[in-house]
N, C-alpha and C positions, 0 to 999 in steps of 0.2 A: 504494500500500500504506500502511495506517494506521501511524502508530508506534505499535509494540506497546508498551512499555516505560511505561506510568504510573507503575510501583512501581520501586524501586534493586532487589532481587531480582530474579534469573528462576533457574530450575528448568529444566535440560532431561532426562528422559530418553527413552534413545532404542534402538532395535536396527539393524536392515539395512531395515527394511520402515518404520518410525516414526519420527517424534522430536514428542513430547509437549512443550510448551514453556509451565512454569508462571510466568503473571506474578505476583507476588503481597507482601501485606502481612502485617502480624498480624491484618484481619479479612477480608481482601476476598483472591479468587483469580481468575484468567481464564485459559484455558487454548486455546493455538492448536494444531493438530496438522498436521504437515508429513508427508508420504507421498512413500517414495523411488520416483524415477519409476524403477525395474527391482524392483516387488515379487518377481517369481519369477525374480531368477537363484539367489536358494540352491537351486532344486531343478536345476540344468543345469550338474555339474561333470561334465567328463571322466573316464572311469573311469581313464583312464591316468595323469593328470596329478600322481598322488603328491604335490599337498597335502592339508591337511589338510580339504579341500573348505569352503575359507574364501575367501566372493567380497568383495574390497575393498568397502568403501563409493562410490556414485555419487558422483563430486566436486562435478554441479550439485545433489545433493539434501544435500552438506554446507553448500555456497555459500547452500542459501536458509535452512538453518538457523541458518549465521552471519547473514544477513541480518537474522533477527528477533532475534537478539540483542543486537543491536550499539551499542543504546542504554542497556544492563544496566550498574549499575553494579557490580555481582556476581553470580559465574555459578556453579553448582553442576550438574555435567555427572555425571547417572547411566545403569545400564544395565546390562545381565547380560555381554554380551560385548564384543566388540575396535569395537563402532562408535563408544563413547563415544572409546575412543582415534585411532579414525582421526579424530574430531571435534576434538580437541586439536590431535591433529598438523596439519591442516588450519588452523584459526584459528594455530596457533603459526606456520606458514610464510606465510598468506594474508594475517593479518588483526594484526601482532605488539602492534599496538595494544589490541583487545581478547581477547590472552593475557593479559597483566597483570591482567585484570580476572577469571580463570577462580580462583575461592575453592576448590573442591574437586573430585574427580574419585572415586565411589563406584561400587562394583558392588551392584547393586540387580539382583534378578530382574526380575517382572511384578507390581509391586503395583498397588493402587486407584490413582485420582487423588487419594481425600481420605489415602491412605498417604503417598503422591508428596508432598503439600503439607504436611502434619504434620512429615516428614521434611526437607523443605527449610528450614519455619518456625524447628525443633531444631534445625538445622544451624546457621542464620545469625546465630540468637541468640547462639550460642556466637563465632562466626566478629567478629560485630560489635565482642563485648567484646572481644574480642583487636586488632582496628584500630578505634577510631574509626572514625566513616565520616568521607572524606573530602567535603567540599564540592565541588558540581559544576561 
């Protein structure tokens, strides 16, 4: 597997079924997409099971989305629902090395990719001035 990581940013958002994962600068973007290997358990909850018919995230389709990030020097984790958080939770218990490095955690619906990357660019602009970047 290439190292994805050319740029100190990356962008991931993500749901139960995706995770979109923007590399990117202030001119240049590249964008990998990860597919969770159980796309259709959201439709196969038990009618009896009285939750809220919310299927955990696959933990090897979190593993390979830490994988590609792992060389980020800042991480901006979006998404409409609970997968960005099971994605935290995962890198926070699996990987506590790069938790440190997770800059922000946003609820974003289903925007474009050039949304996705405007938003992330906004982001980090802001995110920079507030830490220097450190050296690598």
């Amino acid at each position: 597997m290439h190292n994805m990581s050319k740029h100190y940013h990356l962008l991931v958002w993500l749901d139960h079924h995706e995770a979109r994962i923007f590399d990117f600068n202030a001119t240049e973007a590249e964008r990998t997409t990860i597919h969770s290997s159980h796309p259709h358990d959201h439709l196969h909850h038990k009618a009896n099971a009285g939750d809220s018919g919310h299927v955990a995230v696959d933990k090897a389709f979190l593993e390979r989305i830490t994988h590609a990030l792992a060389q980020a020097g800042a991480i901006l984790i979006v998404g409409p629902g609970m997968a960005k958080k099971e994605l935290v939770a995962h890198i926070t218990r699996a990987h506590p090395d790069l938790a440190s490095r997770i800059s922000g955690v946003e609820t974003i619906d289903h925007p474009t990719d050039g949304a996705l990357i405007a938003f992330g660019r906004s982001f980090f602009k802001t995110d920079d001035r507030m830490h220097a970047q450190l050296p690598r």
